[in-house]
N, C-alpha and C positions, 0 to 999 in steps of 0.2 A: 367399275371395271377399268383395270389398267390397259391399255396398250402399247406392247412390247415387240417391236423390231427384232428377229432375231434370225438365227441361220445355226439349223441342231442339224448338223452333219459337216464333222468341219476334221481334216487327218493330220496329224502332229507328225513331225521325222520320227518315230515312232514307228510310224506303219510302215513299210518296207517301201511301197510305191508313195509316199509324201516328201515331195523336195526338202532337202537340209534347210531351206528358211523355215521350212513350216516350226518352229524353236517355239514353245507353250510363250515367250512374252511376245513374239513378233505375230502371232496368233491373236490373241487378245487384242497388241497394242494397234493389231489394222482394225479390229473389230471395234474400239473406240475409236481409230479414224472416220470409220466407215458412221459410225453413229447409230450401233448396232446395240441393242440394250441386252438381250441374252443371247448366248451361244451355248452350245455343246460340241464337247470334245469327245470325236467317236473313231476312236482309231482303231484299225482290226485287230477283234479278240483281246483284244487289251485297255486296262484302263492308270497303265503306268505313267502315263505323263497329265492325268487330270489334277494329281496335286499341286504342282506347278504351276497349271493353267489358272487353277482356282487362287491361289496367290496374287497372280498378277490381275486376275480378274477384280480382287480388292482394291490393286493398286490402280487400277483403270477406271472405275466404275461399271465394270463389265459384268453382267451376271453369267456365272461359268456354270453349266450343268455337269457334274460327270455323266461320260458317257462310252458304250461302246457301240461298235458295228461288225453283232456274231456272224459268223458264217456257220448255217447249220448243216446238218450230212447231205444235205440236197443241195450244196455251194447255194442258200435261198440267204439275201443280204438282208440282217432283221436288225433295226437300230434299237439300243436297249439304254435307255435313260435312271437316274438312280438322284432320289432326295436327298441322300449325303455321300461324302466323300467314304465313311465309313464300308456304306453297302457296296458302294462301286469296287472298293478294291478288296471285298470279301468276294464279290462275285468276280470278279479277276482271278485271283484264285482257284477258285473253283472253276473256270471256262480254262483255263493253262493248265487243266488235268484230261481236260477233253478233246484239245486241240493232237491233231496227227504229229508224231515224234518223228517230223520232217525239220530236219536242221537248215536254216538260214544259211543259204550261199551270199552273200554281199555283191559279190562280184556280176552275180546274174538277178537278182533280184532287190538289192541295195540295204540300203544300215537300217537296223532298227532300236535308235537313240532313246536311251531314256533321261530327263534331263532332270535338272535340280531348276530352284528357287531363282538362281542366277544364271540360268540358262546355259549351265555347265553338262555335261559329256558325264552322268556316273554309272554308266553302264550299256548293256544291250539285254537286248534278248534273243537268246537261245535258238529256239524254235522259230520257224517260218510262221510270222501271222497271219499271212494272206491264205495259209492251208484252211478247208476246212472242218469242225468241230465233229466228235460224234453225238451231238445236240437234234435232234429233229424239229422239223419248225413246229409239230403238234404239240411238242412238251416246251420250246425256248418262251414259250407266256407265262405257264405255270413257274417252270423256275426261275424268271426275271421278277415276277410279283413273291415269290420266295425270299428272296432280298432286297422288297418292298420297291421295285422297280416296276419302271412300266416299259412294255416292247410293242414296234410294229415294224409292219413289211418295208425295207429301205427302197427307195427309188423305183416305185412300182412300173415305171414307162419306161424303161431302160432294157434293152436289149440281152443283159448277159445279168447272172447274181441275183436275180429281181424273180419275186413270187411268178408271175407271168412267164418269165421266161425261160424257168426251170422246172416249173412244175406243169403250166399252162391252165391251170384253174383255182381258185379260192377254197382248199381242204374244207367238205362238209366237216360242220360242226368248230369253224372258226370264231373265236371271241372277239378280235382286237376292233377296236372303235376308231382306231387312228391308221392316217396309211403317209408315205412319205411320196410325194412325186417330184421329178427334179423339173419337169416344163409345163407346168398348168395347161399347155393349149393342149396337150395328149387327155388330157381328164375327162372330157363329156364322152369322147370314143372309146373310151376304157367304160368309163360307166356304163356305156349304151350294153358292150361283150360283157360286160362283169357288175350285173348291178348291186353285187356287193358293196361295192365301193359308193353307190350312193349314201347308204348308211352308214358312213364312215366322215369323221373331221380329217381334209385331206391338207397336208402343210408342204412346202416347198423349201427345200434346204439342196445347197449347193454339191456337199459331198465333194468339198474342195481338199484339192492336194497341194496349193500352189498360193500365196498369200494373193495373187491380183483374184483368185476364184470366188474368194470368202464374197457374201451375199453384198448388195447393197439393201439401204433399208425400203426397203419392197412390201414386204407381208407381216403381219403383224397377230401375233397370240392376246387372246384377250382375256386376261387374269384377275383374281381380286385381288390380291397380291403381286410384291414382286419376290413373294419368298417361292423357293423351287417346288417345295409341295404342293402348292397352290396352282403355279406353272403346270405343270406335270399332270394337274387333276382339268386346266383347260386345254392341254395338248389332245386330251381322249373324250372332249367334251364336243360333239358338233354342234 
């Protein structure tokens, strides 16, 4: 088994609240400062700047997962990972048919950057990302493993967005094996209320806006590979 340093919750300028550095190479190239071996790009509702990411990920040594972080009808924040570039930006797709036809003011809630290869400006998007989807968290598992992806609850100890604090229980009849928490010391009092979450591989990702946020190497996925399938099958694995 390999051991891999990483931090899967990371917001590219893209996302409307991610700082203009957050630029897919200044992403990656802190994430090789840092001596971070995979990452995921999980910008809201969106997975327009993961090609980019993954680019430089080659040129860094970086392993780039694509990734998104859906908002589903319940504003419940569910991080959704994907084995290839392919699936990600099919399900892109398909989530920017579901997202609320709430147009992007800049001015009050900031640019939403799509960038090229060389860190270039080719676009925006349209729509507010930070809206939520008409996704329910009961269906956003079945249709993330529709396009061979895998999903779990983002930042389950966080105040606002987060399963707990939108819905305040664990929906009977939940599948997911993995959960995301941003401060590991919240996790034994969370398990003690919710022992769902014992049964779960719990991981700790930043959910950085801000290039000084991105993780240091701290925590570590333990994979037989470093190909993302592989990754991906011990993110759900406790």
């Amino acid at each position: 088994m390999t051991g891999l340093y990483y931090d899967l919750h990371i917001h590219s300028c893209l996302s409307p609240c991610g700082n203009d550095d957050m630029t897919p190479a200044n992403i990656v190239g802190m994430a090789s400062v840092k001596k971070l071996d995979v990452i995921a790009l999980t910008d809201h509702n969106s997975c327009k700047n993961c090609p980019a990411a993954m680019h430089h990920g080659q040129t860094y040594g970086v392993i780039v997962i694509p990734g998104m972080e859906l908002c589903t009808v319940e504003e419940v924040h569910v991080i959704c990972l994907f084995s290839t570039l392919e699936d990600a930006l099919r399900f892109d797709a398909c989530v920017y048919e579901h997202i609320l036809p709430v147009k992007n003011k800049e001015e009050i809630f900031g640019s939403q950057k799509i960038m090229n290869d060389h860190d270039e400006v080719t676009g925006t998007v349209e729509n507010l990302l930070i809206s939520s989807t008409d996704i329910s968290f009961d269906t956003v598992f079945s249709l993330v493993s529709s396009f061979h992806g895998i999903a779990y609850p983002a930042h389950v100890d966080k105040n606002s967005s987060s399963i707990l604090s939108n819905l305040g229980f664990v929906p009977s009849g939940s599948t997911f094996t993995c959960a995301e928490f941003h401060d590991l010391k919240n996790l034994h009092q969370i398990q003690q209320r919710h022992p769902y979450f014992v049964q779960c591989n719990i991981i700790s990702s930043s959910d950085a806006h801000y290039l000084e946020d991105i993780r240091e190497p701290e925590y570590q996925i333990f994979s037989k590979s470093m190909h993302i399938h592989d990754i991906l099958e011990a993110i759900l694995k406790k």
